[in-house]
N, C-alpha and C positions, 0 to 999 in steps of 0.2 A: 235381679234374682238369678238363680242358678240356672235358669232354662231358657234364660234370655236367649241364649245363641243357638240354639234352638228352633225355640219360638220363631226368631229372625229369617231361621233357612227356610222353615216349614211356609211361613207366608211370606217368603217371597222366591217366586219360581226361578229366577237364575242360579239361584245359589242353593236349590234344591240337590241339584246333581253332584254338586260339591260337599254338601252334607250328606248323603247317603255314601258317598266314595269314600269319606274319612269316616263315616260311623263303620258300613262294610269292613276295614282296612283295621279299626282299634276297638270295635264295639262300642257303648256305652261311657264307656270312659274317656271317648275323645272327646266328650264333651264337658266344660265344669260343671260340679255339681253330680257327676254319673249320667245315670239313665234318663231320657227324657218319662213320661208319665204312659203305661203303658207295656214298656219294653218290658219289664218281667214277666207279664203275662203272654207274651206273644209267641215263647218258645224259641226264641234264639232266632227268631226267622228275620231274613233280609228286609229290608223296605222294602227289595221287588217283589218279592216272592207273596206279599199282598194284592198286586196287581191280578 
């Protein structure tokens, strides 16, 4: 599905860091399929900026 890769970074932690750098860097659309589930609602904010 579309949020496969995704899905993939979110659970699994090395490639966390790597997924937030490329979403940071293109937004939403660095991923296929757009936005993961969520991101609209969030206000444009960073993965960190949840921390």
């Amino acid at each position: 599905m579309t949020r496969s890769l995704w899905d993939h970074a979110v659970h699994h932690g090395n490639d966390l860091d790597e997924a937030r750098a490329r979403f940071n860097e293109n937004g939403p659309f660095a991923f296929p399929g757009g936005a993961p589930p969520g991101w609209a609602t969030a206000g444009r904010r960073s993965p960190r900026a949840e921390k």
